[in-house]
C-alpha positions as CSV (number, residue, x, y, z in Angstrom):
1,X,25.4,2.4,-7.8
2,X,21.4,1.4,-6.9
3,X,20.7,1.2,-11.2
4,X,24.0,-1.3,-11.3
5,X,22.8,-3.3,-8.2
6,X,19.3,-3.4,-9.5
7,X,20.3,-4.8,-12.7
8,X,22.3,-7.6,-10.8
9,X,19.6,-8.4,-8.0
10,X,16.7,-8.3,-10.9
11,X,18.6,-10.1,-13.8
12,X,17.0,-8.0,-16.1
13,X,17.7,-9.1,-20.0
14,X,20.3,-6.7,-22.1
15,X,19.8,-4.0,-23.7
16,X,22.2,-2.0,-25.6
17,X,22.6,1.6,-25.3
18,X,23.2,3.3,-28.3
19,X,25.5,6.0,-27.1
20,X,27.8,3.6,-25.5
21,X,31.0,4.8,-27.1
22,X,30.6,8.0,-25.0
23,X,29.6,6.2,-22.2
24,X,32.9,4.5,-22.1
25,X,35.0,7.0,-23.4
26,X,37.0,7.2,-20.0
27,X,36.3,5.8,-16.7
28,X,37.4,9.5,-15.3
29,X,35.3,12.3,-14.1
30,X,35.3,15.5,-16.1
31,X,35.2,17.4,-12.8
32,X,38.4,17.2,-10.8
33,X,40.1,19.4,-12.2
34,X,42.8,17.8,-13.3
35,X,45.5,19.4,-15.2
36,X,42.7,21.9,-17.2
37,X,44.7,25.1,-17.7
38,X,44.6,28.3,-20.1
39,X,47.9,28.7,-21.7
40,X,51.1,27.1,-22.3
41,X,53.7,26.3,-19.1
42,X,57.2,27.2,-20.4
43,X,60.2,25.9,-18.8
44,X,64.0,25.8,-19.6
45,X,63.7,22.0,-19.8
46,X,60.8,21.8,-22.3
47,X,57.6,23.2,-23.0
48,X,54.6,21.9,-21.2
49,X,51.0,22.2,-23.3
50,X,48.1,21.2,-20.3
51,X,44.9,22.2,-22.1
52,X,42.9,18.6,-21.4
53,X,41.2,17.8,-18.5
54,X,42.0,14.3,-17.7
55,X,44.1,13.2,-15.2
56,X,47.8,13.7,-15.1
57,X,50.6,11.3,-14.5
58,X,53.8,12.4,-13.4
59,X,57.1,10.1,-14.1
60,X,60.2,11.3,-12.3
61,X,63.4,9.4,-11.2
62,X,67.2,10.0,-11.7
63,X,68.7,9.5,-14.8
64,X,69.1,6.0,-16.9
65,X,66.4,5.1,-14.1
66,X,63.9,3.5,-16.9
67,X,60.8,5.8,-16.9
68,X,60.6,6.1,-20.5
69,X,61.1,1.9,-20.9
70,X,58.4,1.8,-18.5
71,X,56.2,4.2,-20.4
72,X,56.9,2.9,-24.1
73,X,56.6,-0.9,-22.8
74,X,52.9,-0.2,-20.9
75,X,51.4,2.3,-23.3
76,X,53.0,2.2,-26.8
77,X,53.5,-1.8,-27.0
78,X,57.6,-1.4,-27.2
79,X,59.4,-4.6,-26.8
80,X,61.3,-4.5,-23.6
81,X,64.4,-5.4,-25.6
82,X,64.2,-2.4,-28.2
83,X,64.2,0.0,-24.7
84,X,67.7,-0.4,-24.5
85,X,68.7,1.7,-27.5
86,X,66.1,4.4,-26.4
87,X,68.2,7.9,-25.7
88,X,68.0,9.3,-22.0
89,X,64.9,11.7,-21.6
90,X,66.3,15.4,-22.2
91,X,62.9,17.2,-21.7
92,X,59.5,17.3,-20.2
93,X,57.6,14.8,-22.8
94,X,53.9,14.8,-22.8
95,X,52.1,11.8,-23.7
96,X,48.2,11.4,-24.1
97,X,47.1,8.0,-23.3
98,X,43.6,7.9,-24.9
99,X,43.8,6.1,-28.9
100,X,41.6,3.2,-28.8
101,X,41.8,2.6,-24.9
102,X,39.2,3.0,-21.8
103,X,42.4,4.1,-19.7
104,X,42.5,7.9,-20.9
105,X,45.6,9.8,-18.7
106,X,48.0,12.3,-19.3
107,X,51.8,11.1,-18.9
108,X,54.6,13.8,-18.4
109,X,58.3,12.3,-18.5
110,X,60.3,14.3,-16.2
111,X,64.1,13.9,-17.1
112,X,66.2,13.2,-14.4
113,X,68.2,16.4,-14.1
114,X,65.3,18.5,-13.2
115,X,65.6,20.4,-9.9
116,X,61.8,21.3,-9.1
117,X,63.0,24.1,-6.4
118,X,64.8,26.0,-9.2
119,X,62.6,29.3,-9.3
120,X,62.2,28.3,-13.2
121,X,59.8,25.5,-11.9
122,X,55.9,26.7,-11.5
123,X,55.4,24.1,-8.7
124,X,51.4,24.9,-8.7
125,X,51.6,24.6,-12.5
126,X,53.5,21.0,-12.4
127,X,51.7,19.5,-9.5
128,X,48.3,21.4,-8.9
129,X,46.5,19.2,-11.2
130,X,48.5,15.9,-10.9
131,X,46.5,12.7,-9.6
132,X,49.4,10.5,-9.0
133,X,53.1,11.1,-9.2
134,X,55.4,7.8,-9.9
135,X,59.0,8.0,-8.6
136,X,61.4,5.5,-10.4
137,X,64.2,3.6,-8.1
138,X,66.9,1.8,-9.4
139,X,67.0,-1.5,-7.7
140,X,71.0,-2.7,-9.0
141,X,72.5,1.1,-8.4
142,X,73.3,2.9,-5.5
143,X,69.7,4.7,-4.5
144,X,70.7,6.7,-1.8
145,X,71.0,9.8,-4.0
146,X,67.8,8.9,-5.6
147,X,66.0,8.5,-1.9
148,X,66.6,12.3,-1.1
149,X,65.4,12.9,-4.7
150,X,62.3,11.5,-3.7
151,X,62.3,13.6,-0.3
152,X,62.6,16.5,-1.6
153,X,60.1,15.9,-4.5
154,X,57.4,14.2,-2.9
155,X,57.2,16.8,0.4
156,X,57.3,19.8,-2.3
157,X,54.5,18.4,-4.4
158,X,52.8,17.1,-1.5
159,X,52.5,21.4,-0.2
160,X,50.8,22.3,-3.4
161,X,48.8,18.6,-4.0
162,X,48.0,17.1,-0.7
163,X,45.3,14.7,-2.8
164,X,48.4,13.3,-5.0
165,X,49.4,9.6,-4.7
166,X,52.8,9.4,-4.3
167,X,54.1,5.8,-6.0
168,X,57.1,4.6,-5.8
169,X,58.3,1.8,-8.4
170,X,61.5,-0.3,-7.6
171,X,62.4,-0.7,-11.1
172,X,64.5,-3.4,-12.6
173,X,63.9,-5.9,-10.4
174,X,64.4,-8.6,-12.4
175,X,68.0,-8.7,-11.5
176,X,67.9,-9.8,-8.4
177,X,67.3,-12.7,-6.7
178,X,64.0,-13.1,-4.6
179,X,65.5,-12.9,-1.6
180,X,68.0,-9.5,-2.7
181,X,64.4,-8.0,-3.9
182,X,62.9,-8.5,-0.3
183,X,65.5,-6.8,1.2
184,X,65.9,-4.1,-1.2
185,X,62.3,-3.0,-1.0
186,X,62.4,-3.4,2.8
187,X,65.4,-1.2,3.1
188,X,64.1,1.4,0.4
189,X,60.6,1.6,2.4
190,X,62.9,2.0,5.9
191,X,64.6,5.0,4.5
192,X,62.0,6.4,2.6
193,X,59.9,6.3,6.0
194,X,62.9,7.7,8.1
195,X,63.3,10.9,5.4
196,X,59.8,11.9,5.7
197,X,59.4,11.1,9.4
198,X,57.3,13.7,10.8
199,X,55.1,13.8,7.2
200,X,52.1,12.9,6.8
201,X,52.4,11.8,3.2
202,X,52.0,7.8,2.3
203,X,54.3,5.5,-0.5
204,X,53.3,2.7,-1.9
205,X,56.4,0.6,-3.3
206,X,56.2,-1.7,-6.0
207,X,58.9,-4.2,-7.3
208,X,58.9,-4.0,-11.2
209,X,60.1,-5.4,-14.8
210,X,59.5,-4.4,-18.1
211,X,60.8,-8.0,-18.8
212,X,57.6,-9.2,-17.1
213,X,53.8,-8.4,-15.6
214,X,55.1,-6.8,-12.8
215,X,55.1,-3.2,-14.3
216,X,51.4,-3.9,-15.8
217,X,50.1,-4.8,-12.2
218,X,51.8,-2.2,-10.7
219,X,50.4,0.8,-13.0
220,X,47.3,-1.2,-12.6
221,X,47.1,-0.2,-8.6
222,X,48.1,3.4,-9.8
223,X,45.2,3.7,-12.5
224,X,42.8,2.0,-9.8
225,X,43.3,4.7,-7.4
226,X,42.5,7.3,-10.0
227,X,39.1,5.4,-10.8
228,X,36.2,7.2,-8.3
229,X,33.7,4.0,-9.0
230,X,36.0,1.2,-8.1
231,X,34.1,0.1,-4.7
232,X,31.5,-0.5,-7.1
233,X,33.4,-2.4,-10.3
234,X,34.8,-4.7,-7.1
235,X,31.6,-5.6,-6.2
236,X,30.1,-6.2,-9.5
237,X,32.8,-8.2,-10.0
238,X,31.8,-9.5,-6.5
239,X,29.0,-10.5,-7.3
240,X,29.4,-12.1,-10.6
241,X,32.4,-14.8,-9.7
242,X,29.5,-15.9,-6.6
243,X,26.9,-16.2,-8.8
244,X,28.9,-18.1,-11.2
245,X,31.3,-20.2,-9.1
246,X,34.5,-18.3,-10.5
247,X,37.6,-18.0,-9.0
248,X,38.9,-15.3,-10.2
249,X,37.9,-12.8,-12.9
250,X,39.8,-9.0,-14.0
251,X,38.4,-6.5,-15.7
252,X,40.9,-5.5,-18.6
253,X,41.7,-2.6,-20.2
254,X,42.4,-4.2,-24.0
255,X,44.8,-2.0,-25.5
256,X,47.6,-1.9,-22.6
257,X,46.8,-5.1,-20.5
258,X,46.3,-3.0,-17.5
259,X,43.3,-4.5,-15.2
260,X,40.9,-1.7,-14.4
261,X,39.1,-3.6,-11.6
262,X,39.1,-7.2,-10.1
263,X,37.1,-8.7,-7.2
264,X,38.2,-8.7,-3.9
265,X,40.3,-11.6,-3.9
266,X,43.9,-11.4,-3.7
267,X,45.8,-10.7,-6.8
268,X,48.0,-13.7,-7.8
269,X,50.5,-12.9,-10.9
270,X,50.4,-16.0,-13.0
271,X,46.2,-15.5,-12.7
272,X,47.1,-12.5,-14.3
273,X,49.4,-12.9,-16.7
274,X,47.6,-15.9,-18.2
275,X,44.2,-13.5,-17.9
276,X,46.2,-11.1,-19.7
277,X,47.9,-13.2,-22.7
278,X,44.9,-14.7,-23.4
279,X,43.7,-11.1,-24.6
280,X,46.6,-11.5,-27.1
281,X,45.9,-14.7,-28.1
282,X,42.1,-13.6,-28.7
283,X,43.3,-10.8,-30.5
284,X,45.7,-11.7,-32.6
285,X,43.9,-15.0,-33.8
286,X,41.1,-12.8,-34.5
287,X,43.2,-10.8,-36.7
288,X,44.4,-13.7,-38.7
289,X,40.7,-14.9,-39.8
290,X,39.0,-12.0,-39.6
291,X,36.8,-11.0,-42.6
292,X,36.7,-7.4,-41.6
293,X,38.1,-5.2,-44.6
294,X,39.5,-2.6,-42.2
295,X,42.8,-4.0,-41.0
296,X,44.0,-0.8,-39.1
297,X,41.3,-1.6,-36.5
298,X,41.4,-3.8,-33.7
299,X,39.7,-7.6,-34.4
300,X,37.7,-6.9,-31.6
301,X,34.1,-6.2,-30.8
302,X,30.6,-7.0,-29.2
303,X,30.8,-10.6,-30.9
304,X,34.3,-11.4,-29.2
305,X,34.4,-14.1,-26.6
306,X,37.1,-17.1,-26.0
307,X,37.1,-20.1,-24.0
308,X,40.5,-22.2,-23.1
309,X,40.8,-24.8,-21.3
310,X,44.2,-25.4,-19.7
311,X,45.7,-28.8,-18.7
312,X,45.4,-28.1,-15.0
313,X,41.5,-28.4,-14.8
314,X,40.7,-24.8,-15.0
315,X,39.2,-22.7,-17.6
316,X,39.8,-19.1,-19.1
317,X,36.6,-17.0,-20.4
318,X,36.8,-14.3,-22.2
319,X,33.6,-11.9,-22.9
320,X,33.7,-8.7,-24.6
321,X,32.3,-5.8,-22.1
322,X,32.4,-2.7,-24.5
323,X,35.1,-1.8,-27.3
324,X,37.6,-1.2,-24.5
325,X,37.3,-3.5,-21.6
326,X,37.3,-7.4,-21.7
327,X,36.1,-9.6,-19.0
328,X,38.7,-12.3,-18.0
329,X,37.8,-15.1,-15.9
330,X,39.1,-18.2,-14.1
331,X,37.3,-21.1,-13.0
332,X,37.2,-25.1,-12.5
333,X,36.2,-26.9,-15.4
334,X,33.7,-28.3,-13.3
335,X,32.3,-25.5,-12.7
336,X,31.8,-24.6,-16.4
337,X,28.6,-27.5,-16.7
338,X,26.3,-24.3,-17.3
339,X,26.9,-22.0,-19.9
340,X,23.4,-20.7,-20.2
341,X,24.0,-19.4,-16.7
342,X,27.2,-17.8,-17.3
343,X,26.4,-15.9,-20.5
344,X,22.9,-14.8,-18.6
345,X,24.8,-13.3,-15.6
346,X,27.7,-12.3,-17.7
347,X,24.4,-10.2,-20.0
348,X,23.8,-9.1,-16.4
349,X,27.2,-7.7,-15.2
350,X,27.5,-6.0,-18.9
351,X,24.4,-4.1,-18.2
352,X,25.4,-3.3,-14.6
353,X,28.9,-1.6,-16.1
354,X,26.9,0.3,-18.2
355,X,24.4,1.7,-15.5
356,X,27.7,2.6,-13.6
357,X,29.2,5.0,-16.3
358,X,25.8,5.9,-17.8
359,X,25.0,7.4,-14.4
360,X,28.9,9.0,-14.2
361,X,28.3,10.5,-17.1
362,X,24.8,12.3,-16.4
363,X,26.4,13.6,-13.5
């Protein structure tokens, strides 16, 4: 944290490491001990291969519930319409998130006919190394069944994990009007808080869409939490958007659109969803007039960078921070008169990310 404020407060000139692909192979620790276990975990339902120490996400919900939409949609670019001819989840399916992407997590899609207090079910094995466990709601069925599913999942896990985050995603949302999603999330969050009354266990509830941003926002928040330097990413980012008169700026993960940091401003969702096309746009214009001979790859590297101005008065910028991340701001057109000082600080702020993870990773 000092090397990354020093490199901000000094405004020392760039310099390239030349190990950075480790550097930013994942923004985890190797130390948690997540999920890092000797042999194979064999249930009736499926069979569960946990030999990688990086942290594990855990997807449950009742049936038809849309965990593996929301899973193919964030992580393996499936458009939302093709999720309706996707077959209901029949067994525990693994899926390492780590090709091409700073966001490396383990996924395991839990069908929704699993009872984890049959004596089949190795609860330390399932839940001992999980970070975060995401419970899938139906917002347009009945969810009272699904509520005591959650009761009885959440307290279990919560015995053999107290450090798990326990999230909660109101799934198809886009159903129902704005005021029927205000009153769905309020009376899901009243029942939910009534079941575990006595608890001390914490939900956070998030209305989402796969036929929107809402689902990338949301497994945003649940990546963020898994992320031990995010204090300091915010205050980079802090910094930076002072410094340079921004209004907004996110830190983007470029392969799933999922925002691995953003200053402390509120979130707004067209902010991000333009922030977040415009990664598309870069990308696949890139690809179009790219010279590179290797077409599998990404058109995407250290000479990346974008600027569009809308028709509102503001601008978007887009700087490359590493192979993985992009830096995505906002910001008055006005405020866009010095572009020497923008690139130095934005020069500044790369070097700052990479004293944060080069420090992470001596540790």
């Amino acid at each position: 944290i000092s090397c990354a404020r020093r490199s901000c407060r000094e405004m020392s000139n760039y310099e390239e490491y030349p190990d950075q692909e480790d550097q930013y192979a994942s923004s985890f620790p190797n130390d948690l001990g997540y999920g890092h276990l000797q042999e194979d975990y064999k249930s009736e339902s499926g069979l569960i291969h946990a030999n990688e120490n990086k942290p594990r996400i855990l997807l449950l919900g009742l049936r038809r519930s849309g965990k593996s939409s929301i899973q193919k949609v964030v992580f393996h670019k499936m458009s939302p319409n093709e999720t309706l001819f996707l077959e209901s989840t029949s067994k525990i399916i693994k899926s390492d998130i780590s090709n091409s992407s700073f966001v490396q997590f383990q996924i395991w899609d839990f069908p929704g006919q699993i009872d984890f207090f049959d004596g089949t079910f190795d609860a330390e094995t399932i839940f001992g190394g999980c970070g975060a466990l995401v419970f899938v709601i139906d917002a347009q069925d009945e969810y009272s069944e699904a509520l005591n599913k959650l009761h009885g999942t959440v307290t279990k896990a919560h015995k053999v994990n107290p450090n798990i985050t326990f999230e909660v995603f109101i799934h198809k949302a886009d159903g129902l009007s704005d005021e029927n999603k205000m009153e769905t999330q309020r009376d899901i969050h009243q029942q939910a808080m009534d079941l575990l009354q006595g608890e001390d266990i914490h939900l956070s509830l998030y209305l989402t869409s796969i036929y929107d941003h809402t689902i990338f926002e949301a497994f945003s928040k649940v990546i963020q939490k898994l992320i031990p330097q995010l204090p300091t990413l915010e205050n980079l980012l802090d910094i930076l958007i002072s410094n340079c008169r921004m209004d907004k700026a996110f830190l983007i993960d470029v392969v799933s659109k999922i925002y691995v940091a953003t200053d402390s401003s509120p979130v707004d969702m067209q902010t991000y969803e333009l922030c977040s096309d415009m990664i598309d746009v870069v990308v696949d214009v890139s690809s179009i007039y790219s010279n590179r001979e290797d077409t599998e790859g990404m058109s995407y590297d250290a000479e990346t960078q974008s600027v569009i101005k809308l028709n509102n008065g503001m601008v978007l910028y887009l700087r490359e921070v590493n192979k993985y991340l992009a830096l995505v701001c906002l910001l008055r057109e006005d405020n866009f008169d010095k572009h020497g000082l923008i690139d130095y600080n934005f020069q500044c702020f790369k070097t700052a990310i990479g004293d944060v993870f080069k420090h992470m990773v001596k540790k």
